[in-house]
C-alpha positions as CSV (number, residue, x, y, z in Angstrom):
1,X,64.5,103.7,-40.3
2,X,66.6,100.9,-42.0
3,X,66.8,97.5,-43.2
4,X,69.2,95.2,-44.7
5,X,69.0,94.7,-48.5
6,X,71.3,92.0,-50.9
7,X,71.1,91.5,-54.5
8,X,68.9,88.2,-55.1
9,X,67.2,88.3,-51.1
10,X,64.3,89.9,-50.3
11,X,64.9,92.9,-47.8
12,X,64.4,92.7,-43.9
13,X,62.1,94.7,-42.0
14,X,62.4,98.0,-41.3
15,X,63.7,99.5,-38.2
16,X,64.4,102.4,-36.3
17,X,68.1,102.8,-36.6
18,X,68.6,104.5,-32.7
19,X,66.7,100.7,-31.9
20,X,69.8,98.4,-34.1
21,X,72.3,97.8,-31.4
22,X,73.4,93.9,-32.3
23,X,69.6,93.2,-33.8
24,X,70.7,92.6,-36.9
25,X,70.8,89.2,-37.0
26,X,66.8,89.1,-34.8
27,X,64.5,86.9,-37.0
28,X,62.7,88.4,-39.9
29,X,65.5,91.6,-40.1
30,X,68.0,89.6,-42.0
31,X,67.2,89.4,-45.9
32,X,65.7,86.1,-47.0
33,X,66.8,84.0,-50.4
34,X,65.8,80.5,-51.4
35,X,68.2,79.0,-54.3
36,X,67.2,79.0,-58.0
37,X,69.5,75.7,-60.1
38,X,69.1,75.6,-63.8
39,X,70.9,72.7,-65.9
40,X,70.6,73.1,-70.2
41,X,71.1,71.8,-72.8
42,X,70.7,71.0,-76.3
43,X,70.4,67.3,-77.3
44,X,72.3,66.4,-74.0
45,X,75.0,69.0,-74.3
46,X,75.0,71.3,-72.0
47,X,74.9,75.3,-73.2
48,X,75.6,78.7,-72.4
49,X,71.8,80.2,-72.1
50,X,69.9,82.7,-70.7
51,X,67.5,82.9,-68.0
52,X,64.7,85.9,-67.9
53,X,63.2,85.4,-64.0
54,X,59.9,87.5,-63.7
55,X,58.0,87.6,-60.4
56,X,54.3,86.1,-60.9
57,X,51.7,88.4,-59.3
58,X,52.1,89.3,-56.3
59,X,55.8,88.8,-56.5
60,X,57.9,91.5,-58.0
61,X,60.7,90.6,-60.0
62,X,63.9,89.8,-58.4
63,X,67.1,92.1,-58.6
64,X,70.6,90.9,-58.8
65,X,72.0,94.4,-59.1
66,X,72.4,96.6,-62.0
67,X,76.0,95.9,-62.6
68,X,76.3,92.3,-63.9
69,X,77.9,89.6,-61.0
70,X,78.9,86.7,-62.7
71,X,76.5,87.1,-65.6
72,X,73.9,88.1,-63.4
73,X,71.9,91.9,-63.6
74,X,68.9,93.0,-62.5
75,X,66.4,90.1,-63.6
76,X,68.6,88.1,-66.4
77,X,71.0,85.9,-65.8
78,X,73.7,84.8,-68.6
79,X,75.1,81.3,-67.9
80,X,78.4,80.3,-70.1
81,X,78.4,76.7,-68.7
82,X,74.8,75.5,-68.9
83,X,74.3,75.3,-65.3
84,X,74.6,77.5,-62.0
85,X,73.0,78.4,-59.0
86,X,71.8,82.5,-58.1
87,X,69.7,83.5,-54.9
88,X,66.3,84.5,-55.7
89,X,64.0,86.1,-52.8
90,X,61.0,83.6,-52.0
91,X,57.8,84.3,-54.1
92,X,56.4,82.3,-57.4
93,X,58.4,83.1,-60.8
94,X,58.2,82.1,-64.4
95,X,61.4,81.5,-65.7
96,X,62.3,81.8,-69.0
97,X,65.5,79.6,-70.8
98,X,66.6,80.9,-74.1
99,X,69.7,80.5,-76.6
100,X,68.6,83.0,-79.4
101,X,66.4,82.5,-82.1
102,X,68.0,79.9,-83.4
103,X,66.6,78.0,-80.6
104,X,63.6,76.8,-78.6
105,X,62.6,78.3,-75.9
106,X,61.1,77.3,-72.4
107,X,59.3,78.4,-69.8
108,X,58.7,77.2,-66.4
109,X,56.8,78.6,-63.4
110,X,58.9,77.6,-59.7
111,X,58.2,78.6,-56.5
112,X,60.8,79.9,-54.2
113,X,61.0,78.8,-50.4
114,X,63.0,80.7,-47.9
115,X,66.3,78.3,-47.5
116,X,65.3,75.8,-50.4
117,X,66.4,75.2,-53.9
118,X,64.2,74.7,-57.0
119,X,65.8,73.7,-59.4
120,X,64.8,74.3,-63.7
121,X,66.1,71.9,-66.4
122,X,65.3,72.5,-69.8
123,X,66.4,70.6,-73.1
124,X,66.2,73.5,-75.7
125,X,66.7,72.3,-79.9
126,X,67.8,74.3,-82.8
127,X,65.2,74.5,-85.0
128,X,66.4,77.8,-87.8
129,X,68.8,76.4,-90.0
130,X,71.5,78.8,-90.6
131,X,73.9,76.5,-92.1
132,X,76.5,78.3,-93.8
133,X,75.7,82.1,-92.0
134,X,77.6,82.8,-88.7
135,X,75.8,85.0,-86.5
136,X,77.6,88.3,-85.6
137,X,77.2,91.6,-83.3
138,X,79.6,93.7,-84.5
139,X,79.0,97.1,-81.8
140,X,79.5,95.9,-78.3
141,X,80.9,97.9,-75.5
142,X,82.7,96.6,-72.1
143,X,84.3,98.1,-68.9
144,X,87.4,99.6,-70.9
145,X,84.4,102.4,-72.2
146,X,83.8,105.1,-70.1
147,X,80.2,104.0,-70.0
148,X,79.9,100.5,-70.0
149,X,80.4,98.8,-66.5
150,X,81.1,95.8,-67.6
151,X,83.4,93.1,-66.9
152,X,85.0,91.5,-69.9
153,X,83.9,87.9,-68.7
154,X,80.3,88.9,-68.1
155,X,80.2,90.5,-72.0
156,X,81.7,87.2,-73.3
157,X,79.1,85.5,-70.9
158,X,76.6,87.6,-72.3
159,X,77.2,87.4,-76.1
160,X,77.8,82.9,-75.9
161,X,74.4,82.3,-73.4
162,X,72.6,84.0,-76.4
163,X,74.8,82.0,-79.6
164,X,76.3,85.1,-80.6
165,X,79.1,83.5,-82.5
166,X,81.3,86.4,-83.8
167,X,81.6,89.8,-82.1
168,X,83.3,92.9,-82.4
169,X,84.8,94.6,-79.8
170,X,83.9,98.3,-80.4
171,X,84.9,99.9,-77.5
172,X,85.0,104.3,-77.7
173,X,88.4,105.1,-78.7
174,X,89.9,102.0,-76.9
175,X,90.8,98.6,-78.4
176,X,89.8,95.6,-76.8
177,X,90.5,92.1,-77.4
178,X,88.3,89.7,-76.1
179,X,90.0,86.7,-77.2
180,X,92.7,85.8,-74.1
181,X,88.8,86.1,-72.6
182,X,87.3,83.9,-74.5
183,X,89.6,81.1,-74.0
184,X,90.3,81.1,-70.5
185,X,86.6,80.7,-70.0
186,X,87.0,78.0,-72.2
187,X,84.2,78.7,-75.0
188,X,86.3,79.4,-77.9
189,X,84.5,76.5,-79.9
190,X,81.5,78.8,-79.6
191,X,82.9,82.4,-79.8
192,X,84.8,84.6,-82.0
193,X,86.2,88.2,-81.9
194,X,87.4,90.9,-83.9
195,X,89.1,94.2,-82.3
196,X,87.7,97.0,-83.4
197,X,87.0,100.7,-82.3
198,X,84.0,102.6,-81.8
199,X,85.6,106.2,-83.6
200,X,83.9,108.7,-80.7
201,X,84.6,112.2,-82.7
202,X,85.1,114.9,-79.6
203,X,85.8,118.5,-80.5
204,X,84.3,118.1,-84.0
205,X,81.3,116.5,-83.3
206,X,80.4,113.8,-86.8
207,X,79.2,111.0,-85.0
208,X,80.3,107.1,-84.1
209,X,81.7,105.1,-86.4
210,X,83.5,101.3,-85.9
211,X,86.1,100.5,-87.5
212,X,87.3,96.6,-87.4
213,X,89.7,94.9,-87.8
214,X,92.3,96.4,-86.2
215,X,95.4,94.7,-84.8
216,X,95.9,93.9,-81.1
217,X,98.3,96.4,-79.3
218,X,97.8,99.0,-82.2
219,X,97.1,102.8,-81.1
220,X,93.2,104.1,-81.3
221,X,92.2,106.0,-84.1
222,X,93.0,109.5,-84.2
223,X,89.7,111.5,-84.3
224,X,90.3,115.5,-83.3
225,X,90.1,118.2,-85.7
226,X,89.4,116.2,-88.6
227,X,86.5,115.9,-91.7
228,X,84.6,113.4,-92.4
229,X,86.8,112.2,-95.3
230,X,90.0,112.4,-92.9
231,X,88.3,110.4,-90.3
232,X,87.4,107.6,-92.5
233,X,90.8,107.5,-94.1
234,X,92.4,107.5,-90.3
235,X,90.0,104.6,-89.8
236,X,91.7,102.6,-92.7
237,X,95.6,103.9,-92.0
238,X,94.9,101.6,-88.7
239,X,93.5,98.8,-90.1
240,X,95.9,95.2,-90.7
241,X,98.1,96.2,-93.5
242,X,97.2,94.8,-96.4
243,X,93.7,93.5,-95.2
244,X,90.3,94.9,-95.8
245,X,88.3,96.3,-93.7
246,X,84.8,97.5,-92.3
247,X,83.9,101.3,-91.4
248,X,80.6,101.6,-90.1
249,X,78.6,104.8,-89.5
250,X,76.7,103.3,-85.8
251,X,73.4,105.0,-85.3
252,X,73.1,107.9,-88.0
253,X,70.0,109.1,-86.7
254,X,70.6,109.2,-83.3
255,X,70.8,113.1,-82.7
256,X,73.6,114.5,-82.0
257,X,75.9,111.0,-82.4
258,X,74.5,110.0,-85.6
259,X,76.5,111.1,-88.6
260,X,73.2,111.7,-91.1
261,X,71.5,113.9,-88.2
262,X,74.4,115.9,-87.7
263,X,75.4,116.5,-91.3
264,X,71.5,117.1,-92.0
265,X,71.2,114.1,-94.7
266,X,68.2,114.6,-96.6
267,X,67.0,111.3,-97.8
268,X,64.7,112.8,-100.5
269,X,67.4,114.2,-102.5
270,X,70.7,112.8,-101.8
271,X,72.6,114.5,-104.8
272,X,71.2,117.8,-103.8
273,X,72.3,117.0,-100.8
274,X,75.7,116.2,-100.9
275,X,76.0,119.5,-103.7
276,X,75.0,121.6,-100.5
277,X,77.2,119.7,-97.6
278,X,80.7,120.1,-98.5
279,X,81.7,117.9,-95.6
280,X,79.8,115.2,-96.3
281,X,81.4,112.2,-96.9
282,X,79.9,108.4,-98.0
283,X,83.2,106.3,-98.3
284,X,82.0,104.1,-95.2
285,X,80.9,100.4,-96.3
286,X,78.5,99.6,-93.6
287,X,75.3,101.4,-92.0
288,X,74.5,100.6,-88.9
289,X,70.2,100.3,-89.7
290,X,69.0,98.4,-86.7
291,X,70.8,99.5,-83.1
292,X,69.5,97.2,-80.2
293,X,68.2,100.9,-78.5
294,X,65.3,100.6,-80.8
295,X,64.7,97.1,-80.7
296,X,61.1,97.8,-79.5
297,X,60.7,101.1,-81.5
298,X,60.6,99.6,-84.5
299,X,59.8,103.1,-86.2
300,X,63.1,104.3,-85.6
301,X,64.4,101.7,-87.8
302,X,62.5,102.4,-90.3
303,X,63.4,106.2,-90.2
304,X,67.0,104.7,-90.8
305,X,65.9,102.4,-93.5
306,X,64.8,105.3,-95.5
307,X,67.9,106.6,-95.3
308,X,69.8,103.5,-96.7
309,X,66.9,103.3,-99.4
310,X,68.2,106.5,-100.8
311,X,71.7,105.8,-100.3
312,X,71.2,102.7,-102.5
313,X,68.9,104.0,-104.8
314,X,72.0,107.0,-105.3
315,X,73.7,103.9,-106.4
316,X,75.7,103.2,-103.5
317,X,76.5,99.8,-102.4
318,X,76.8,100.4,-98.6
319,X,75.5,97.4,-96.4
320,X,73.1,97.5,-93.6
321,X,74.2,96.0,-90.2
322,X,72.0,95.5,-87.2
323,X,73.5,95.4,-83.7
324,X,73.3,95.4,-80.1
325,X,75.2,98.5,-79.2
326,X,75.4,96.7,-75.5
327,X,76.7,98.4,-72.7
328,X,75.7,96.6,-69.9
329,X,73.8,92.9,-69.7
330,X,70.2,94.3,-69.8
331,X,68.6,97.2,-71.7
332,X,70.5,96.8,-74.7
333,X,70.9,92.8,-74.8
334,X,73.8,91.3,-77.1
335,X,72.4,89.9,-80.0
336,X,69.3,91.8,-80.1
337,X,69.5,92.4,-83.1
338,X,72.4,90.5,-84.8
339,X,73.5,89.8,-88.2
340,X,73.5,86.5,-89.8
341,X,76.7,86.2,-92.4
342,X,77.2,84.1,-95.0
343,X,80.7,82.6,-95.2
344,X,82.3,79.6,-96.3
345,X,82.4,77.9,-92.7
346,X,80.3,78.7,-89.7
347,X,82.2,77.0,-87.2
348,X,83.0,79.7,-84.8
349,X,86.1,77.5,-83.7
350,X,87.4,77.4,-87.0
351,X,86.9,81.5,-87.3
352,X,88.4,83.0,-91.0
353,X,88.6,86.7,-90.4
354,X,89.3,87.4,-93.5
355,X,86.8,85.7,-95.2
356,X,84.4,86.9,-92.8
357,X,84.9,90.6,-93.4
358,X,84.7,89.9,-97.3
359,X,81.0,88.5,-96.7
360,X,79.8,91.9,-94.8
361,X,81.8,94.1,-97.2
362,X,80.4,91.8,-100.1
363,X,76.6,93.1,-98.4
364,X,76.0,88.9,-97.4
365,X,74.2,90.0,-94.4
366,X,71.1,89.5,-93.1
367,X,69.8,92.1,-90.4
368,X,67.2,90.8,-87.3
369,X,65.9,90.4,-84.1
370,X,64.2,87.3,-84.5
371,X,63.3,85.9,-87.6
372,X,65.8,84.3,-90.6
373,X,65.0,84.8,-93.8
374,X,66.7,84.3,-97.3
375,X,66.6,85.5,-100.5
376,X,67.5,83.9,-103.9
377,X,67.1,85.9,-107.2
378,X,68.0,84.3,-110.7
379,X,70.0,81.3,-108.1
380,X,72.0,84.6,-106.5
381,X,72.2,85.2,-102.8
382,X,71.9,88.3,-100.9
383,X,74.8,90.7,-102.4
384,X,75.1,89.2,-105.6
385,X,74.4,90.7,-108.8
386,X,72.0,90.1,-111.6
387,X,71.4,90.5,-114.9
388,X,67.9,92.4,-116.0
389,X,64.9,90.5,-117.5
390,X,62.4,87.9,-115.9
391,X,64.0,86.4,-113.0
392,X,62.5,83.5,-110.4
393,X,62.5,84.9,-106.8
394,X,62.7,82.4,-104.1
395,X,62.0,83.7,-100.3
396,X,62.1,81.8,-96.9
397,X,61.3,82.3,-93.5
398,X,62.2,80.8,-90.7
399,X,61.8,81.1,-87.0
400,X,61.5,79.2,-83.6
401,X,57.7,78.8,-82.5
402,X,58.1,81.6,-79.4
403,X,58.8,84.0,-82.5
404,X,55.8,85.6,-84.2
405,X,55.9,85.8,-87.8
406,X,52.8,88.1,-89.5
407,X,54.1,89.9,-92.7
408,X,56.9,89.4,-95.2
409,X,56.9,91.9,-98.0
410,X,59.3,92.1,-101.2
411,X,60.6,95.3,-102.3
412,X,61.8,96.8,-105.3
413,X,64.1,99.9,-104.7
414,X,62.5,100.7,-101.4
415,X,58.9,100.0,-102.5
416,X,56.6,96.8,-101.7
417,X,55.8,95.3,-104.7
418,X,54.5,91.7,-103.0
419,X,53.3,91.1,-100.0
420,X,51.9,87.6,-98.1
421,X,50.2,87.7,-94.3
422,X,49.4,85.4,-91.5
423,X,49.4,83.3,-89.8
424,X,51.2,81.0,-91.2
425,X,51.4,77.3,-91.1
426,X,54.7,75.3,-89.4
427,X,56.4,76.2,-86.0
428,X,59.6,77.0,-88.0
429,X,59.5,77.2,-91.7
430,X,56.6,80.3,-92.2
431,X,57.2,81.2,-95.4
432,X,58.4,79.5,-98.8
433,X,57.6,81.4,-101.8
434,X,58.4,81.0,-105.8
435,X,57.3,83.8,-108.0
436,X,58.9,85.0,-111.4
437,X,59.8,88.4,-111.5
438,X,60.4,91.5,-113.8
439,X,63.1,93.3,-113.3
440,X,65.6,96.0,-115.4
441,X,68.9,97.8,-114.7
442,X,69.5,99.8,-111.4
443,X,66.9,98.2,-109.2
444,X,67.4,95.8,-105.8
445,X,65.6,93.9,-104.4
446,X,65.5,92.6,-100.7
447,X,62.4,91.2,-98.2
448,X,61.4,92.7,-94.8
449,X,59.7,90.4,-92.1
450,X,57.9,91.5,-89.3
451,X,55.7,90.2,-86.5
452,X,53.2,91.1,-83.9
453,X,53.3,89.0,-80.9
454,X,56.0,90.5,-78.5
455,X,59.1,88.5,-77.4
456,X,58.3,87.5,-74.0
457,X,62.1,86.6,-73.5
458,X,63.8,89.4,-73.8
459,X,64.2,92.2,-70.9
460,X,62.7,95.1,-72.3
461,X,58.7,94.7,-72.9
462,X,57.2,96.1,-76.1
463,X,59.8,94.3,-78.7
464,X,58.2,92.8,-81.6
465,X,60.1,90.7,-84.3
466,X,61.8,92.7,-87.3
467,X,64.1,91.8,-90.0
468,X,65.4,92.6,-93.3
469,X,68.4,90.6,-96.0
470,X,70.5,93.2,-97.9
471,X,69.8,93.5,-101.4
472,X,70.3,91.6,-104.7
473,X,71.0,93.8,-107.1
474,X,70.0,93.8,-110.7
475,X,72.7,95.2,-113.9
């Protein structure tokens, strides 16, 4: 038996090959599409955004393949331009038109006819003000890795339908530039890139580490035969001269390809620790906290939270990232999570490398998958430094109404020392707290957010809101 199948068509009927001949193109055996149109915008300019199409009961979801066709996979579809047309098989669907959580979101119910178009137009707002952080993915992969399938238009699709304004090119042990990319699609007023490297160690095996920036055209980094410490300090021998920049240790807990698994980190006693594990080195800058794998497993992030805890309670000032680690359009979705950095101008099209890696290296980073929140201590942002005593503590949580927001909790060198619960009032601004606050020499302080209520948007089911700021330390 056989039947004729096309992404975005519902299959033909079966039929008994030996019967075929020319019947092919017989009524009913030919696979069956209507048209699904979508036009967005925000205030009456039109966006890249995302479409999430799920089939409503009895209709299954639709498949566009699972290698992306011009920003289309499986049941997502990543517009750069705001509109577009994609076949979808006839059935009833909910669509649902996002542009991160910096934005609204909508949802619309259509049904598909064989041969017709339906079209969905939605006028999405930004709501989360962000002004002066730019938000960031900095571990995204792309069809020059061995295992990502993906063309390089479809990853800048990708990363500007969800308003992922910086990313880094991390590709293992290639260099990629997405820039001559980014402006021949023409969204270079919405995107920025850095070249990095995903480090991929081979015959030693330590782990996966980015390093960014590196210059276009240089040579990856080397990684065979060597420690820890030689690694990282290949990492910054092909960095811009003269420039700083970020290493970052990519999912440390993550079995065999996470550094702290595979040197056996123990988080209860990190002195004793690095006593006993002569290899172990910690001259990285950035951990990589929350990877977009466990963006519904929210215990796994927490597993590597304890592991920064200790690392900054050893007194170690290494920052926390949060990042895709996308290797094709679904699954692991860019942006989810992302990184909000603060720098002196968020204007993608008026990029400042430079000043941007000083922010992440400076720990100016805010870590999530939905929710925005900020913390002020004695006046001081996120990575500042402040002096011991009675200090005011200002918190603030923001987040578009199809993100749930249910607990926000202070802590003090890993511990929760305040805590305040929902629900809570306003479809954007949750939380706005003032409280004075005792603290002395050594400790930090930062605030985790979490929330219940799953994101229907994204791909995978299960994934509930999570987010943390770096610390503010105390002298």
């Amino acid at each position: 038996m056989a039947r004729l199948t096309a992404p975005g068509h519902a299959p033909g009927r079966w039929r008994p090959v030996e019967d075929l001949g020319d019947g092919w193109a017989a009524a009913g055996l030919l696979p069956s599409a209507g048209t699904l149109r979508w036009q967005v915008d925000v205030d009456g300019e039109p966006v890249p955004a995302k479409l999430v199409v799920r089939g409503v009961r009895p209709t299954p979801n639709p498949d566009w393949g699972d290698d992306a066709d011009a920003g289309a996979a499986i049941n997502a579809v990543y517009s750069e331009s705001g509109s577009g047309e994609r076949p979808l098989p006839p059935g009833k669907y909910e669509v649902f038109v996002q542009r991160g959580p910096e934005h609204t979101m909508e949802r619309r119910t259509v049904e598909v006819r064989a041969g017709a178009a339906v079209e969905v137009r939605a006028s999405l707002k930004r709501v989360v003000d962000t002004r002066g952080w730019i938000s960031a993915d900095l571990h995204v992969h792309a069809a020059p890795s061995f295992d990502a399938p993906v063309l390089l238009a479809d990853r800048v699709r990708s990363l500007a339908a969800v308003d992922v304004q910086v990313a880094a090119a991390t590709d293992h042990n290639r260099l990629t530039d997405y820039g001559p990319t980014i402006r021949g699609m023409g969204l270079e007023r919405r995107l920025a890139s850095i070249i990095g490297n995903e480090v991929t160690t081979r015959d030693v095996r330590l782990g996966h580490f980015n390093a960014f920036p590196l210059a276009a055209g240089a040579a990856p980094v080397p990684v065979d035969q060597l420690p820890p410490a030689g690694l990282f300090a290949a990492m910054r021998a092909g960095g811009k001269p003269g420039e700083p920049m970020v290493v970052q240790v990519n999912h440390p807990r993550m079995g065999d390809i996470g550094y702290l698994d595979l040197l056996r980190m123990d988080e209860r006693d990190v002195a004793g620790w690095r006593a006993r594990a002569p290899l172990a080195d910690l001259g990285f800058e950035a951990l990589e906290v929350f990877n977009g794998d466990h963006y519904a497993d929210v215990p796994k992030v927490e597993r590597a939270m304890r592991d920064w805890y200790a690392l900054l309670d050893a007194g170690l000032h290494i920052v926390a990232t949060g990042n895709s680690d996308t290797h094709k359009v679904t699954f692991q979705e860019a942006g989810v999570p992302r990184n909000w950095v603060a720098v002196p101008d968020d204007d993608p099209g008026a990029f400042d490398e430079r000043a941007f890696i000083a922010a992440v290296r400076a720990g100016r980073v805010i870590v999530s998958s939905g929710p925005f929140v900020t913390l002020l201590v004695a006046g001081q942002p996120i990575g500042a430094t402040v002096a011991a005593g009675t200090v005011p503590v200002e918190i603030e949580v923001q987040a578009p109404p199809w993100i749930d927001v249910a607990h926000v909790e202070l802590l003090r060198r890993g511990r929760v020392i305040r805590s305040w619960h929902g629900p809570f009032a306003g479809d954007v601004r949750r939380l706005r707290e003032q409280l004075d606050l005792e603290v002395a020499t050594g400790d930090w302080l930062l605030v985790v957010v979490r929330g219940e209520a799953e994101m229907a948007p994204l791909h995978r089911s299960g994934a509930r809101p999570f987010a943390f700021t770096n610390p503010v330390w105390v002298r």
